[in-house]
HTML snippet that shows the backbone in 3Dmol.js (N, CA, C, O; Angstrom):
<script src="https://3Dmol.org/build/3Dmol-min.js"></script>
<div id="view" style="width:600px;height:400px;position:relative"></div>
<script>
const pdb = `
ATOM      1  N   UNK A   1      72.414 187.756 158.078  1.00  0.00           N
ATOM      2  CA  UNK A   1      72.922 188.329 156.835  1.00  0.00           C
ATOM      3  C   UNK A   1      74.452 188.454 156.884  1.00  0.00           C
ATOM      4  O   UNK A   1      75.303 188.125 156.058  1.00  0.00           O
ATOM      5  N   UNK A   2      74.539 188.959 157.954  1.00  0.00           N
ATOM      6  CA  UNK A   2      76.199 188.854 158.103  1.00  0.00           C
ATOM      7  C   UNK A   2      77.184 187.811 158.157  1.00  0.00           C
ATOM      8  O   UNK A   2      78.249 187.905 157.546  1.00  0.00           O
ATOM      9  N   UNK A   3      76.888 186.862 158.830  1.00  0.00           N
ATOM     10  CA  UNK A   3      77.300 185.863 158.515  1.00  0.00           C
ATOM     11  C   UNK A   3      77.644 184.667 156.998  1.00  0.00           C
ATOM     12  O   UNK A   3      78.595 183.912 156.798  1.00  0.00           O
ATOM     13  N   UNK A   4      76.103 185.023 155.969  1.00  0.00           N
ATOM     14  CA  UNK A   4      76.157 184.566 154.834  1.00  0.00           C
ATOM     15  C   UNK A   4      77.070 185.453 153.828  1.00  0.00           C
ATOM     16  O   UNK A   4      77.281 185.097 152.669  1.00  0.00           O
ATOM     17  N   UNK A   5      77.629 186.739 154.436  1.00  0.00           N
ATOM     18  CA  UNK A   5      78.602 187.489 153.908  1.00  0.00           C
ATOM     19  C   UNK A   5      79.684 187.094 154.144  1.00  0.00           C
ATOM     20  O   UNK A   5      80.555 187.209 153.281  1.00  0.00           O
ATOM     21  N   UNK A   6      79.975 186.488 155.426  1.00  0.00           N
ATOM     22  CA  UNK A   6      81.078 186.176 156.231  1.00  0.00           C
ATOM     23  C   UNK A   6      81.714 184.529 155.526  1.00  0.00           C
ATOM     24  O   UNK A   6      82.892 184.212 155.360  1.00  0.00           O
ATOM     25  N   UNK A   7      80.681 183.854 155.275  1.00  0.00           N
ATOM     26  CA  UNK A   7      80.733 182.401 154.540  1.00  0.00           C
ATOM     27  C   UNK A   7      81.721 183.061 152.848  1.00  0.00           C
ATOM     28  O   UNK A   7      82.902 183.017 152.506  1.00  0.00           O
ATOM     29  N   UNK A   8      80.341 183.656 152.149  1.00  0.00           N
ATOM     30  CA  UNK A   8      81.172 184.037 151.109  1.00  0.00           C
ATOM     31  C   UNK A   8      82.484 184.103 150.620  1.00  0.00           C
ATOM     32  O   UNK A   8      83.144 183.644 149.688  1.00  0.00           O
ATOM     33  N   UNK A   9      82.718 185.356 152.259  1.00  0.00           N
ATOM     34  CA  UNK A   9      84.389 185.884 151.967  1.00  0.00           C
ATOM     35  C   UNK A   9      84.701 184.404 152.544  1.00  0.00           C
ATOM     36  O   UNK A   9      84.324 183.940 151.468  1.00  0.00           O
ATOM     37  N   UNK A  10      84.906 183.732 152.973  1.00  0.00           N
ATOM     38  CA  UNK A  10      85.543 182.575 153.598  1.00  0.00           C
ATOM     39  C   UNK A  10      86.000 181.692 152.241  1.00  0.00           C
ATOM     40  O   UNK A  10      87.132 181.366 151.883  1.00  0.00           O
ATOM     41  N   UNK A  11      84.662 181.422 151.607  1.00  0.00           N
ATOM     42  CA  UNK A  11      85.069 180.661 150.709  1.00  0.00           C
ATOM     43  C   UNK A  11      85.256 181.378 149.214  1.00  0.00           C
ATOM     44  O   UNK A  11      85.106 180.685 148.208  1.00  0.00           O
ATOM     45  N   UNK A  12      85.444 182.176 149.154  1.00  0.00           N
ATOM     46  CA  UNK A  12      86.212 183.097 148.231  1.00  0.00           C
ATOM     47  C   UNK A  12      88.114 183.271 148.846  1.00  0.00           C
ATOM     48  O   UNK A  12      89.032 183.632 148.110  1.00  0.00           O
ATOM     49  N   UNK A  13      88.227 182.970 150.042  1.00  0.00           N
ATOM     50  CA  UNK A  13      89.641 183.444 150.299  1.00  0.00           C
ATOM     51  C   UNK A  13      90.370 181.814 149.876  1.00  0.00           C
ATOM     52  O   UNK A  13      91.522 181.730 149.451  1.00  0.00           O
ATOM     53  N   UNK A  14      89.616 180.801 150.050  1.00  0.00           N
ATOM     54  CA  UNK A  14      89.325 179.329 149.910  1.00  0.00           C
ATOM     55  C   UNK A  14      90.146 178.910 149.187  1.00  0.00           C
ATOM     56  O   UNK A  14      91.245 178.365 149.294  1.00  0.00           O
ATOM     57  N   UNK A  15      89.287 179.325 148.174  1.00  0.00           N
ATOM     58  CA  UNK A  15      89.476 178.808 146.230  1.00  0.00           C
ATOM     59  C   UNK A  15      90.172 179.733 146.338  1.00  0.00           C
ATOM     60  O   UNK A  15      91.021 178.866 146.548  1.00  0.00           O
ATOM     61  N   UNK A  16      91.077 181.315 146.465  1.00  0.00           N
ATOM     62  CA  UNK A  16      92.232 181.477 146.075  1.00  0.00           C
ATOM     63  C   UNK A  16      93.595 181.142 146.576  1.00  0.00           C
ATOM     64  O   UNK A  16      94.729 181.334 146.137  1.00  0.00           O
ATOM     65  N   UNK A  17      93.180 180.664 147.480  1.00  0.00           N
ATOM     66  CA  UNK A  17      94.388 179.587 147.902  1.00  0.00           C
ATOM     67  C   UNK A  17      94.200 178.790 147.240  1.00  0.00           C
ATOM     68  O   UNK A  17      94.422 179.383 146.184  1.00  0.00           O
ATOM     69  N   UNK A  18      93.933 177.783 146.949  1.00  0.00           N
ATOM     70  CA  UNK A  18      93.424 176.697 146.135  1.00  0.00           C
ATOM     71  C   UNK A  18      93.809 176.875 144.818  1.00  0.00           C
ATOM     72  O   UNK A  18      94.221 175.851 144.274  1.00  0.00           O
ATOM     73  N   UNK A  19      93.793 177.861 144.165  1.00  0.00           N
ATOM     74  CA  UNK A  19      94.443 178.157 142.652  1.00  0.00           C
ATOM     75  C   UNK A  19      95.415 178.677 143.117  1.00  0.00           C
ATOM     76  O   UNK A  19      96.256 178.273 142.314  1.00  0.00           O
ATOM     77  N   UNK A  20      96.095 179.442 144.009  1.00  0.00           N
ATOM     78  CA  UNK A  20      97.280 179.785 143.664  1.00  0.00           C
ATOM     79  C   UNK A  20      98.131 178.853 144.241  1.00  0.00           C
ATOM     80  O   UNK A  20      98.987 178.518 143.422  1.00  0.00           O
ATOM     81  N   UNK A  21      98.254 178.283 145.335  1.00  0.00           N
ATOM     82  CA  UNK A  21      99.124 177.041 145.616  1.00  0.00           C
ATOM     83  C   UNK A  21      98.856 175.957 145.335  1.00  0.00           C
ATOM     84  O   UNK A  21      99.547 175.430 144.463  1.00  0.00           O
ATOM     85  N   UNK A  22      97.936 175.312 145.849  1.00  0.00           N
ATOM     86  CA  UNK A  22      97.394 173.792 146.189  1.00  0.00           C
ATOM     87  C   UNK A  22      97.207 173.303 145.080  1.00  0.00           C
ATOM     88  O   UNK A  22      97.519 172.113 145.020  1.00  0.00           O
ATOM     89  N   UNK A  23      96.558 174.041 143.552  1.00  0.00           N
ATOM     90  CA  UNK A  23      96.308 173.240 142.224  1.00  0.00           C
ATOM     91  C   UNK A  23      98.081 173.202 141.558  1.00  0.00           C
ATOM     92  O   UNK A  23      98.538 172.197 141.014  1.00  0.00           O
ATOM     93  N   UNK A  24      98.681 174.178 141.703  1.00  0.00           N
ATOM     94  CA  UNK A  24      99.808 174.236 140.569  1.00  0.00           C
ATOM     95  C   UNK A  24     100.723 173.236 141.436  1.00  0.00           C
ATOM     96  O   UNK A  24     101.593 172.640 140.802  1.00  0.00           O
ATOM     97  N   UNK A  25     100.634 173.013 142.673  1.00  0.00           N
ATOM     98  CA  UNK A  25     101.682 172.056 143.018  1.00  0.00           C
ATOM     99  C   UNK A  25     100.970 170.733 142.632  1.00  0.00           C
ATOM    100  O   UNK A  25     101.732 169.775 142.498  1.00  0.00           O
ATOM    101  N   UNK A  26      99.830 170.534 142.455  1.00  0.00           N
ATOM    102  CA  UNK A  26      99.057 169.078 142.264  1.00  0.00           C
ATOM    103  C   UNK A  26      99.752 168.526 140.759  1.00  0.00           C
ATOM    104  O   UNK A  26     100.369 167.524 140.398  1.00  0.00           O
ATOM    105  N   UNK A  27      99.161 170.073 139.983  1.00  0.00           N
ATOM    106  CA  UNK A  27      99.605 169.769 138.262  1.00  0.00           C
ATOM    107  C   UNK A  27     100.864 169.351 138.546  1.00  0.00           C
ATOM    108  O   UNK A  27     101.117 168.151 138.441  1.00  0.00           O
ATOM    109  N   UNK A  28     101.823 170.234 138.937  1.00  0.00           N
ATOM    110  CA  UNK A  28     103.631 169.745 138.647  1.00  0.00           C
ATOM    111  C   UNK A  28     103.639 168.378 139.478  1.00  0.00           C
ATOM    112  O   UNK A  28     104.527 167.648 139.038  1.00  0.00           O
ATOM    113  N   UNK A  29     103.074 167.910 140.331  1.00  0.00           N
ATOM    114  CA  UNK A  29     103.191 166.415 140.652  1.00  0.00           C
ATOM    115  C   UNK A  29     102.970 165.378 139.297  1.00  0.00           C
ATOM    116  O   UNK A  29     103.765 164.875 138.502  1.00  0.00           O
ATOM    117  N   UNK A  30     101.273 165.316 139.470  1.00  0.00           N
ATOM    118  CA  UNK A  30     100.818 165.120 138.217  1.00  0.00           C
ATOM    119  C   UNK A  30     101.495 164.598 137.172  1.00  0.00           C
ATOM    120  O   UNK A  30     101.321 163.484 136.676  1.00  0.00           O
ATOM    121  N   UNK A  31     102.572 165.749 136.721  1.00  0.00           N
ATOM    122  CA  UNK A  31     102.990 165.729 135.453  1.00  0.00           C
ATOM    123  C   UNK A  31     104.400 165.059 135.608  1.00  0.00           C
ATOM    124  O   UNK A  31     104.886 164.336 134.739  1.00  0.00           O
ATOM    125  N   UNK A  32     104.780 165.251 136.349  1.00  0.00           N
ATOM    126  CA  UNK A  32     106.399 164.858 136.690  1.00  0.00           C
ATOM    127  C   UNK A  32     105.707 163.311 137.129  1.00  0.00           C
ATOM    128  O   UNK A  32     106.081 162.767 136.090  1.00  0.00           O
ATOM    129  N   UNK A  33     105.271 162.633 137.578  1.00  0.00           N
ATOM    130  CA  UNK A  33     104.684 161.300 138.284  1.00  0.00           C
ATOM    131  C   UNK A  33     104.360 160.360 136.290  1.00  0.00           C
ATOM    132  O   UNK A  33     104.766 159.259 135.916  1.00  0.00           O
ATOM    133  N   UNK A  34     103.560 161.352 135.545  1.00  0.00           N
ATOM    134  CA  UNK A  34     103.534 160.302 134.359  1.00  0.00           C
ATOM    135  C   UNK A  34     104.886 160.571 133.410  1.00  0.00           C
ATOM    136  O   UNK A  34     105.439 159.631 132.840  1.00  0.00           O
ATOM    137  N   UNK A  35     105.347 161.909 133.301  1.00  0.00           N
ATOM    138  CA  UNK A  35     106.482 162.042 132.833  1.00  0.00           C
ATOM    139  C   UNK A  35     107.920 161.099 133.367  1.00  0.00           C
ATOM    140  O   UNK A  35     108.862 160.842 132.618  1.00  0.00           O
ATOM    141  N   UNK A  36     107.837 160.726 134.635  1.00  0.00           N
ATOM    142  CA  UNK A  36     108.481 159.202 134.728  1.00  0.00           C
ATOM    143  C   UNK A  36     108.356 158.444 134.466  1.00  0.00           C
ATOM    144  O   UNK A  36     109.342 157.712 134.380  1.00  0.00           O
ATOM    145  N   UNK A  37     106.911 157.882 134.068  1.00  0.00           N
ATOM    146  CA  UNK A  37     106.382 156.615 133.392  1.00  0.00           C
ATOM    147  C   UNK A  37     106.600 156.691 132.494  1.00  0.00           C
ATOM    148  O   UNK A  37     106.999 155.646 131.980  1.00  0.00           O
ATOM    149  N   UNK A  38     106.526 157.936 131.594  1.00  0.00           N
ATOM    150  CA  UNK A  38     106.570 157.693 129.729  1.00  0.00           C
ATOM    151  C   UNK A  38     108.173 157.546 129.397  1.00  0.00           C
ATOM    152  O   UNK A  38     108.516 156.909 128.401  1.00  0.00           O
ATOM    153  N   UNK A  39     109.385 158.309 130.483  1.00  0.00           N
ATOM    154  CA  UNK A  39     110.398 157.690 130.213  1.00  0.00           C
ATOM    155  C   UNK A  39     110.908 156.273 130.380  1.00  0.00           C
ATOM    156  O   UNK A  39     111.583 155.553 129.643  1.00  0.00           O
ATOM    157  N   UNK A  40     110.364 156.095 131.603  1.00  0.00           N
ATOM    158  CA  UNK A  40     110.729 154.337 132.260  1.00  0.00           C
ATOM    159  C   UNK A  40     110.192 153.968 130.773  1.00  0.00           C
ATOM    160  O   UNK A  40     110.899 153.400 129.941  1.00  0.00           O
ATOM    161  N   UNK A  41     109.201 154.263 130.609  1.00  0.00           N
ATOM    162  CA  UNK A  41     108.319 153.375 128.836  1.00  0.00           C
ATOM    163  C   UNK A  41     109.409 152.981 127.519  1.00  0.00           C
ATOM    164  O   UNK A  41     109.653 152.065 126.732  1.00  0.00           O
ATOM    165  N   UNK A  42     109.901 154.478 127.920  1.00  0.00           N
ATOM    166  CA  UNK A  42     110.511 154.776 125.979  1.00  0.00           C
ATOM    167  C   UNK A  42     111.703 155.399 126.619  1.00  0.00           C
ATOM    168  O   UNK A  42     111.731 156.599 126.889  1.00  0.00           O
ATOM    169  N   UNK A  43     112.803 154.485 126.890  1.00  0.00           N
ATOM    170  CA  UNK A  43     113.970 154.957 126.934  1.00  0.00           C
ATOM    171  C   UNK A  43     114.679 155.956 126.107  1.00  0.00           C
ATOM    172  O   UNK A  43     115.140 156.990 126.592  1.00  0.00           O
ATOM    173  N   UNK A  44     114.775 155.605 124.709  1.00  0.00           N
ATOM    174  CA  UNK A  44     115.306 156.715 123.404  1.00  0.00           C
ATOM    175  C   UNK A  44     114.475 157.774 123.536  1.00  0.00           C
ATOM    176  O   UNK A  44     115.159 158.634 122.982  1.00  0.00           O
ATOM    177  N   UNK A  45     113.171 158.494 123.985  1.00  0.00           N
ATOM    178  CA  UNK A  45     112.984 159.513 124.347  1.00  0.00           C
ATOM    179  C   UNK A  45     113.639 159.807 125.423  1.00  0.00           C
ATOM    180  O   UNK A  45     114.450 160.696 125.166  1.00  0.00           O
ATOM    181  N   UNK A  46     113.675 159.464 126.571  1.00  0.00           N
ATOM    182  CA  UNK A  46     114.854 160.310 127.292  1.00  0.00           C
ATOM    183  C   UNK A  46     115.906 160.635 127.062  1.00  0.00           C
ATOM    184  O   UNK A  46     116.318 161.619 127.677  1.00  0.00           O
ATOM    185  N   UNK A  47     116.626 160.100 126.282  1.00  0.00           N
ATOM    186  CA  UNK A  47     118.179 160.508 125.116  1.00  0.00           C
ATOM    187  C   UNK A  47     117.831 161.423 124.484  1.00  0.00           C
ATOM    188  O   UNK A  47     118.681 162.308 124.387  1.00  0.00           O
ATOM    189  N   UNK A  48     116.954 161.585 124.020  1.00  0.00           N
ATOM    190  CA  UNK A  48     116.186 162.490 122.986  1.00  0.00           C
ATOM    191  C   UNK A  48     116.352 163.624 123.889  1.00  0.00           C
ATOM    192  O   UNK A  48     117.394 164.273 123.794  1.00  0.00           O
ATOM    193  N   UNK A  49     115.548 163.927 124.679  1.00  0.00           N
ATOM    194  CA  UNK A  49     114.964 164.993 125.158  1.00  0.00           C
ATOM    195  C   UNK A  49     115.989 165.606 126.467  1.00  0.00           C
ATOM    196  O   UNK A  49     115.708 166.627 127.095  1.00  0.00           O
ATOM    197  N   UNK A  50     117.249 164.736 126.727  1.00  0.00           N
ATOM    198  CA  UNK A  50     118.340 165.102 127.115  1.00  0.00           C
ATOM    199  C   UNK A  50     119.005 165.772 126.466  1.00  0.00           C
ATOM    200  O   UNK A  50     119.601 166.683 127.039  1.00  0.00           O
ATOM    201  N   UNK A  51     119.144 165.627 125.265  1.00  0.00           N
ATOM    202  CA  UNK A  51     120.149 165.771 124.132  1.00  0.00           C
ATOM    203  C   UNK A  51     119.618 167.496 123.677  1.00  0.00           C
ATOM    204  O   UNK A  51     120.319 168.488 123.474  1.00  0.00           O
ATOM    205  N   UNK A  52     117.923 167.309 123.625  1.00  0.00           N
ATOM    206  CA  UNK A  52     117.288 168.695 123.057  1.00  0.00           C
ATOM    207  C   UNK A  52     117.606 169.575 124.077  1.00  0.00           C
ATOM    208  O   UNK A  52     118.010 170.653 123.640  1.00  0.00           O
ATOM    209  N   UNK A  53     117.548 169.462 125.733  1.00  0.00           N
ATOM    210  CA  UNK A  53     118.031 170.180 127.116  1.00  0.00           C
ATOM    211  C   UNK A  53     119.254 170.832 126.342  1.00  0.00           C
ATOM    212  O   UNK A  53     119.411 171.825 125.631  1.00  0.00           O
ATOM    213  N   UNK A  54     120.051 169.790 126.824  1.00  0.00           N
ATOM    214  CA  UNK A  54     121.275 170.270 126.586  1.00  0.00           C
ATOM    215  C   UNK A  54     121.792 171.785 125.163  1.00  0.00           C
ATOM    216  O   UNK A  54     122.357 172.866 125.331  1.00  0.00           O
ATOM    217  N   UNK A  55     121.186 171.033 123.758  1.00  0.00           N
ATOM    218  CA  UNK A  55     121.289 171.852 122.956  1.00  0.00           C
ATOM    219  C   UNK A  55     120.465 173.576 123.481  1.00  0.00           C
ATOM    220  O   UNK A  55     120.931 174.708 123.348  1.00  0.00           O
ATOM    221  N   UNK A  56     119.356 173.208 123.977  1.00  0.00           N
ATOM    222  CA  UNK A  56     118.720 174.828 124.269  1.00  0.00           C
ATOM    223  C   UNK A  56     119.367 175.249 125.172  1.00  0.00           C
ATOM    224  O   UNK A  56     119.347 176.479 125.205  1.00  0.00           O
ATOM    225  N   UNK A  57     120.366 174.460 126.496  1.00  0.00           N
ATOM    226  CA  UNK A  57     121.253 175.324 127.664  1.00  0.00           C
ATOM    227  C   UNK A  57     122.125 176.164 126.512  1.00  0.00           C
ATOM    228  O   UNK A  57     121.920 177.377 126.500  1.00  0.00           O
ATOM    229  N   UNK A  58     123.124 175.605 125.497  1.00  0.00           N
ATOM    230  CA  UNK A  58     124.004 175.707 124.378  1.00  0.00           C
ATOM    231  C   UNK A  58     122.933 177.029 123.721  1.00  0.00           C
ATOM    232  O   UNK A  58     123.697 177.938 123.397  1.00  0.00           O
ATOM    233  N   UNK A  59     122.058 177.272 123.543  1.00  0.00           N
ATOM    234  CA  UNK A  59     121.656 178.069 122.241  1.00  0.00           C
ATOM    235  C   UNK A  59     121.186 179.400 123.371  1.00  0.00           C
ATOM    236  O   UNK A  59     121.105 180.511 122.847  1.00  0.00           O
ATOM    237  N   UNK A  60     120.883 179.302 124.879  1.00  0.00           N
ATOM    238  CA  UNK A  60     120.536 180.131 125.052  1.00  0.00           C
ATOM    239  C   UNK A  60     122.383 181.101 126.055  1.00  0.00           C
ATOM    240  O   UNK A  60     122.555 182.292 126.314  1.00  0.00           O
ATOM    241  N   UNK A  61     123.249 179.992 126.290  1.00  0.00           N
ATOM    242  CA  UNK A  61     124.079 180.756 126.604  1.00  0.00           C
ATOM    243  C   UNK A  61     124.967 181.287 125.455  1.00  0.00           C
ATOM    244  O   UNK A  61     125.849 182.107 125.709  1.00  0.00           O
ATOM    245  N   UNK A  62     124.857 181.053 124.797  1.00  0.00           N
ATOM    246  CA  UNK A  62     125.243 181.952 123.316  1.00  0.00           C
ATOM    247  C   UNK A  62     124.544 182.839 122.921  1.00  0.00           C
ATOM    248  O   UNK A  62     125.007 183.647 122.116  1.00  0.00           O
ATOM    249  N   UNK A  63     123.074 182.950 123.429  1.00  0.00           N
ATOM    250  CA  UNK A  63     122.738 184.624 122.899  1.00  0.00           C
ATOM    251  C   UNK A  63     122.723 185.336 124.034  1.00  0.00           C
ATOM    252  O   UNK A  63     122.295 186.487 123.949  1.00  0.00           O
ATOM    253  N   UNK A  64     123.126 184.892 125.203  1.00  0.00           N
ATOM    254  CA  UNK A  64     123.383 185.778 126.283  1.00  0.00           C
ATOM    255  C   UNK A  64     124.942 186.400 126.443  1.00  0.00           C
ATOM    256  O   UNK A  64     125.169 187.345 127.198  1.00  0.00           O
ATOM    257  N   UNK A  65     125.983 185.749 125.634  1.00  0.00           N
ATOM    258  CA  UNK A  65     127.091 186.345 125.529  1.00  0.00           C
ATOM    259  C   UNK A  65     126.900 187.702 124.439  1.00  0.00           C
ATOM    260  O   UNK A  65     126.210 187.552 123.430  1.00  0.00           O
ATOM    261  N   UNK A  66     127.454 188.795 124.685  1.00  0.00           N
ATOM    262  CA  UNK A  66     127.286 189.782 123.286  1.00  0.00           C
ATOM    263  C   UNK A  66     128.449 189.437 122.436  1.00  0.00           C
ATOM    264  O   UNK A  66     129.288 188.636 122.848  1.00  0.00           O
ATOM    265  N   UNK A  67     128.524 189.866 121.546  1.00  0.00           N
ATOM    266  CA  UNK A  67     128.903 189.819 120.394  1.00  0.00           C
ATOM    267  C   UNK A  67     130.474 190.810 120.138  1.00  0.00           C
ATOM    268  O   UNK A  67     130.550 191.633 119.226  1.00  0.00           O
ATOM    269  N   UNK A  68     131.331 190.610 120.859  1.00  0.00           N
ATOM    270  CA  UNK A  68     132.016 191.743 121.082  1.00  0.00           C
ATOM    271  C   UNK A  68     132.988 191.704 119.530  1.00  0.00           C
ATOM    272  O   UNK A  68     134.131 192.157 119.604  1.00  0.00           O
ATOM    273  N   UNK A  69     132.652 191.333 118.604  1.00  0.00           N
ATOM    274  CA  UNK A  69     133.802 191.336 117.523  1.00  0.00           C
ATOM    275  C   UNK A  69     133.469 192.521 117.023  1.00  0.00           C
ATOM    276  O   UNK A  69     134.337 193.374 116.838  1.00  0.00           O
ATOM    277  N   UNK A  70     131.989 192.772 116.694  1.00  0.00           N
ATOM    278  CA  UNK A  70     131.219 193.814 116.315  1.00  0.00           C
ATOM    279  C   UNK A  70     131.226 195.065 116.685  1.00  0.00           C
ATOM    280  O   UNK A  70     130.768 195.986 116.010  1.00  0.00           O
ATOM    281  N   UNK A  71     132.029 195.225 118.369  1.00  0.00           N
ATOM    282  CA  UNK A  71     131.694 196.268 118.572  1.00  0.00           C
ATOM    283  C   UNK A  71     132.811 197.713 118.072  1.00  0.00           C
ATOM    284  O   UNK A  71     132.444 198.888 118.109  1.00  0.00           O
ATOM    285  N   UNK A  72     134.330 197.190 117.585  1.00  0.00           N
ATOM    286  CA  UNK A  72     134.850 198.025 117.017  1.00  0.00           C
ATOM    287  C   UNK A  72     135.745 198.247 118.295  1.00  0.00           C
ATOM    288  O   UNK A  72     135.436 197.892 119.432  1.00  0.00           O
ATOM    289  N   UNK A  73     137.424 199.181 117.758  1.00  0.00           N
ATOM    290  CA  UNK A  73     138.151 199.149 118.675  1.00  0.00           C
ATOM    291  C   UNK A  73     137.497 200.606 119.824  1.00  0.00           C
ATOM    292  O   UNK A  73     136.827 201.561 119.431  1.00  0.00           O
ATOM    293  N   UNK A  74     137.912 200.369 121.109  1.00  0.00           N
ATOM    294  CA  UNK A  74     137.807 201.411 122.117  1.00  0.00           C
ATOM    295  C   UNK A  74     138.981 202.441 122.134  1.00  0.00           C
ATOM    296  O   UNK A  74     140.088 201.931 122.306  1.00  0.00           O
ATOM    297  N   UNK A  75     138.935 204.039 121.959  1.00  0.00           N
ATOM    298  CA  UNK A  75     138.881 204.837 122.076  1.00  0.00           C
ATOM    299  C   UNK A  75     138.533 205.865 123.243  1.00  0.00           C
ATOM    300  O   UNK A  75     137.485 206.397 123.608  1.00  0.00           O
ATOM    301  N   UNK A  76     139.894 205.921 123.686  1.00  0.00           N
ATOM    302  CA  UNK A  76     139.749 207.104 124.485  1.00  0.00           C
ATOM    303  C   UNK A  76     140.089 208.458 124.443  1.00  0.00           C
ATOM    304  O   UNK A  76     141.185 208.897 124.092  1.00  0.00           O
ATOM    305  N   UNK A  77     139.022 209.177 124.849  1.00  0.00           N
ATOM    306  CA  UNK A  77     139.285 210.785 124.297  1.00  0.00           C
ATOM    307  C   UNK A  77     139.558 211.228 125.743  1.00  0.00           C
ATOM    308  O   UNK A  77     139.302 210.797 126.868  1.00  0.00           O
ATOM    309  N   UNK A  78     140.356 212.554 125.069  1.00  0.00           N
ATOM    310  CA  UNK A  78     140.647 213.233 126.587  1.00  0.00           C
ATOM    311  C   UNK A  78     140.461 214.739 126.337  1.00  0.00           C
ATOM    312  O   UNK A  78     140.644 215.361 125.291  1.00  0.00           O
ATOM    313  N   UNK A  79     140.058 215.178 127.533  1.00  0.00           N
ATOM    314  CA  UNK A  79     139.296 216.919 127.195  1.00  0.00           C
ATOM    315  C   UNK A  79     140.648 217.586 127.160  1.00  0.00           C
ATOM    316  O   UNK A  79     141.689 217.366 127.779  1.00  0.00           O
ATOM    317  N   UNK A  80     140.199 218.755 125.947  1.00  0.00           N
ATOM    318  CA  UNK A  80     141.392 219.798 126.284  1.00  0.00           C
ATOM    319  C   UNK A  80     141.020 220.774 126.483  1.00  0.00           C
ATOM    320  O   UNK A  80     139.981 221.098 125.908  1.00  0.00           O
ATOM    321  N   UNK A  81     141.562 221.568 127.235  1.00  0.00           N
ATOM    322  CA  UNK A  81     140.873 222.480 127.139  1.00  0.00           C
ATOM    323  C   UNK A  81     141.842 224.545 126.534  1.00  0.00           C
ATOM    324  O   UNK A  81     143.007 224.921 126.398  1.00  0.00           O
ATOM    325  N   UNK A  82     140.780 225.063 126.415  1.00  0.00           N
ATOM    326  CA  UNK A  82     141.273 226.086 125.322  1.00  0.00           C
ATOM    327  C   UNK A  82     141.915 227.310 126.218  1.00  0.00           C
ATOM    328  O   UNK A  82     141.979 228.377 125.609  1.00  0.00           O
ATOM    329  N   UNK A  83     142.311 227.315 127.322  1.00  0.00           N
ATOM    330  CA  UNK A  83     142.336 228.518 128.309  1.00  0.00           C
ATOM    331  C   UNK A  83     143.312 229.407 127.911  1.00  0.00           C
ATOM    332  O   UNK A  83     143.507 230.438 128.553  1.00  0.00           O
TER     333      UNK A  83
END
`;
const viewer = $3Dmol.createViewer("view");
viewer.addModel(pdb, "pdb");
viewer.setStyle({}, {cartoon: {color: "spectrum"}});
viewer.zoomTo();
viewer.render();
</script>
């Protein structure tokens, strides 16, 4: 009995290795391996989809800058006091 407990956990610790490393590195192979083929295929999609990179690097470092026109001039106060 113990042993068919012992199998279980074995192959329960298995398959979560197996989903957490071993499948997601397979997929990103996978995908990067035909995603070279469909560019080698269709050159003007890779222009394309260079061009779209580039614009989202552009759109996301512009909403990571704030907005400082908005924020109004700085002001410094200084305590006085009433003694």
């Amino acid at each position: 009995m113990l042993r068919v407990i012992a199998t279980f956990i074995l192959i329960y610790l298995v398959f979560r290795v197996l989903t957490a490393y071993v499948f997601p590195w397979i997929a990103r192979w996978y995908l990067k391996r035909y995603q070279k083929r469909f560019y080698r295929e269709n050159p003007s999609a890779a222009k394309a989809g260079e061009k779209r990179r580039q614009q989202e690097k552009e759109r996301q470092r512009q909403m990571k800058k704030p907005d400082t026109d908005k924020l109004g001039e700085y002001v410094d106060y200084e305590e006085i006091k009433d003694d």
